[in-house]
C-alpha positions in Angstrom: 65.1 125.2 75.9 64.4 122.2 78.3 65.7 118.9 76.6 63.6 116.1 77.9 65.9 113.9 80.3 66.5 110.4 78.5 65.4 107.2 80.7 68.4 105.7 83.1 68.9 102.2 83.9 67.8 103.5 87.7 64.8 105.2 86.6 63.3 103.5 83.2 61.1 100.7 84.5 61.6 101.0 88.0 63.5 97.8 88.0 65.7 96.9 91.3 68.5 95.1 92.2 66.0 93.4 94.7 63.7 92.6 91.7 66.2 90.6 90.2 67.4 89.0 93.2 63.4 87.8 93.5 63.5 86.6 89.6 66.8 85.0 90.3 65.5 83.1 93.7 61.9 81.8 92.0 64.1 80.4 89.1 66.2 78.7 91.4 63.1 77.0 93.4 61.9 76.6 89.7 64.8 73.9 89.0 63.4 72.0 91.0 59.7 71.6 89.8 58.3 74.1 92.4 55.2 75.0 89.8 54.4 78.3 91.9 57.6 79.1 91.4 58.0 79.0 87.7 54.7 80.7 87.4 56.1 83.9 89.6 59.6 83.4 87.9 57.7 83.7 84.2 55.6 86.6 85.3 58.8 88.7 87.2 60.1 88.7 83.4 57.7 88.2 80.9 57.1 92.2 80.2 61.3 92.3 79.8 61.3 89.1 77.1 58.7 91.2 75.0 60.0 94.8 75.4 63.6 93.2 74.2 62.0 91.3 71.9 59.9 93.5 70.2 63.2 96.1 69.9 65.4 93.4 68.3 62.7 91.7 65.8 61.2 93.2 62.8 58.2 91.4 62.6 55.7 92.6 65.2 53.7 89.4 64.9 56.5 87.7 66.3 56.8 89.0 69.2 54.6 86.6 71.3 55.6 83.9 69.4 59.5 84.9 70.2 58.5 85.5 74.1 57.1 82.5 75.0 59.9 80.2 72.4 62.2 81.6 74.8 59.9 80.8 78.2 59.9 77.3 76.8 63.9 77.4 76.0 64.4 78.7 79.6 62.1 76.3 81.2 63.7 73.4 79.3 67.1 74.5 80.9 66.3 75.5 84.0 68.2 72.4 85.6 71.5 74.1 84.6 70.8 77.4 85.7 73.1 78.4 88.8 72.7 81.9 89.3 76.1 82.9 88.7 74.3 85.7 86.6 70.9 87.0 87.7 67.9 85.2 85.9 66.9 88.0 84.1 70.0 88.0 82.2 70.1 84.4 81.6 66.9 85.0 80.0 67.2 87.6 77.9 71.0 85.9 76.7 68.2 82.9 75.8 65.7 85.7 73.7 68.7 87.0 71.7 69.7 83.3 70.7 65.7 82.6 69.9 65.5 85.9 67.6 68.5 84.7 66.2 67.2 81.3 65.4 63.8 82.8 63.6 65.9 85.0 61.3 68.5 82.2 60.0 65.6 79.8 59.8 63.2 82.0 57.6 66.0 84.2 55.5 63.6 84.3 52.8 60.3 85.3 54.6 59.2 88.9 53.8 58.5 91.3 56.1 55.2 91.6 57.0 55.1 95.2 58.7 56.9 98.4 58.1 58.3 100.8 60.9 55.0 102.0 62.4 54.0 98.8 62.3 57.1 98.0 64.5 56.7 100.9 66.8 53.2 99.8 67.8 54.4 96.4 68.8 57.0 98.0 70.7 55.0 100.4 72.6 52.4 97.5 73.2 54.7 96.4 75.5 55.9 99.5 77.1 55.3 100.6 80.4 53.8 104.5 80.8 55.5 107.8 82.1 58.7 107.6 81.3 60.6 110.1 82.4 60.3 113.5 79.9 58.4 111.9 77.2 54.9 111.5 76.0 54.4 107.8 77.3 58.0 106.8 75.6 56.8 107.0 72.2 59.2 109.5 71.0 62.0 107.8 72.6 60.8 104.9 70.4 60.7 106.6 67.3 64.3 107.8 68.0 65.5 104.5 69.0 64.5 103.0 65.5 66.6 105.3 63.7 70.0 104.0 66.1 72.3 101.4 64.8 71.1 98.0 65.7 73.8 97.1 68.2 73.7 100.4 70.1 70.2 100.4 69.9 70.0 96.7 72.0 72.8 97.9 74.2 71.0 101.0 75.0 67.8 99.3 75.4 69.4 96.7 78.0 71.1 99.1 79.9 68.9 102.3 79.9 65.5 100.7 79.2 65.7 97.1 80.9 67.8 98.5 83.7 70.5 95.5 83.0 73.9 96.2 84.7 76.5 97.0 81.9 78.6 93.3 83.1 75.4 91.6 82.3 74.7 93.6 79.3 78.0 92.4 78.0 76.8 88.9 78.3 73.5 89.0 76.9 75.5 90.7 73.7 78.5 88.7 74.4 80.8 91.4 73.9 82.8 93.6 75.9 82.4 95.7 78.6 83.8 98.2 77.5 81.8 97.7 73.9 78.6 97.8 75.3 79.5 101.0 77.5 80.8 102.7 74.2 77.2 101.9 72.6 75.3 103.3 74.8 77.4 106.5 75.2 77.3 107.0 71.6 73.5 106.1 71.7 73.0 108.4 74.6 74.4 111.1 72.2 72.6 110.6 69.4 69.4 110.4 70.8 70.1 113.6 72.7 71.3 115.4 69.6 68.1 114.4 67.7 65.5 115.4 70.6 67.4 119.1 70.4 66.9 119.2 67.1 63.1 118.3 67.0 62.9 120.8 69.4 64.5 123.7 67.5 61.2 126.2 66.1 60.6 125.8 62.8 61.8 128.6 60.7 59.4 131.0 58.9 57.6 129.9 55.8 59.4 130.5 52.6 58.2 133.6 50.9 
């Protein structure tokens, strides 16, 4: 039996430590009013706001509305950003307070998709081939079955490609917490693709 090989934080998006570094220089030229540079600096990261986004909301209409709420936070604050932290991080520390936002401000909306409605706005925003799958969609499915905190810490670190430090901050939590998710998300995700790939047994007589 060949398990397919889950996505790393090396190999899931192709995302580089020189990538941020680039994300992290245009938002510094973007502090002060460089206009190119705030256009390069939204595009570098727009695909991450969405595909984090999309994994922490519920409602799949949202999604845009929570991306570009959180482009607008950013760009609002850009004056204060000092790259101790690459941008990318900053950001995505800036999506999870905007989610947050939405859900204590409309505790009374109702849902207005169900889980495969949620899947497809996810995998709108998903890159293709990842590594073992068929175009990431059953890593999806699997993923929406995880706990909600070790599904975001797996999704930062294996998916986004986010270095476990700056993981911790996006989730403000520990280092060692987020690490802990993500192992126990790594095995749960492993156990369930061996068992969808166990034959089915013969038909009941």
């Amino acid at each position: 039996m060949i398990t397919p090989v889950l996505p790393t934080a090396r190999t899931a998006y192709g995302r580089t430590a020189a990538a941020d570094e680039s994300a992290t220089a245009w938002a510094l030229a973007a502090r002060h009013g460089d206009a190119d540079a705030v256009e390069h600096f939204v595009r570098a990261l727009h695909r991450d706001v969405q595909r984090y986004v999309a994994h922490l909301c519920a409602d799949p209409q949202a999604v845009d509305d929570l991306a570009q709420d959180t482009f607008l936070r950013a760009l609002g604050s850009l004056h204060r950003f000092e790259g101790r932290s690459s941008a990318r991080a900053w950001l995505l520390s800036i999506a999870r307070r905007a989610v947050t936002d939405s859900h204590r401000h409309a505790p009374a909306r109702p849902r207005l998709s169900d889980a495969a409605d949620w899947q497809r706005a996810v995998e709108s925003a998903q890159p293709r081939g990842l590594p073992g799958f068929d175009d990431g969609i059953v890593l999806l499915d699997l993923l929406a079955g995880l706990p909600a905190e070790r599904r975001e810490a797996f999704v930062l670190t294996q998916l986004l490609g986010l270095p476990y430090a700056e993981a911790a901050e996006v989730g403000d939590c520990p280092v060692g917490t987020v690490r802990s998710r993500v192992a126990r998300a790594r095995a749960t995700l492993i156990r369930l693709l061996e068992a969808a790939e166990q034959p089915a047994g013969p038909p009941a007589a």
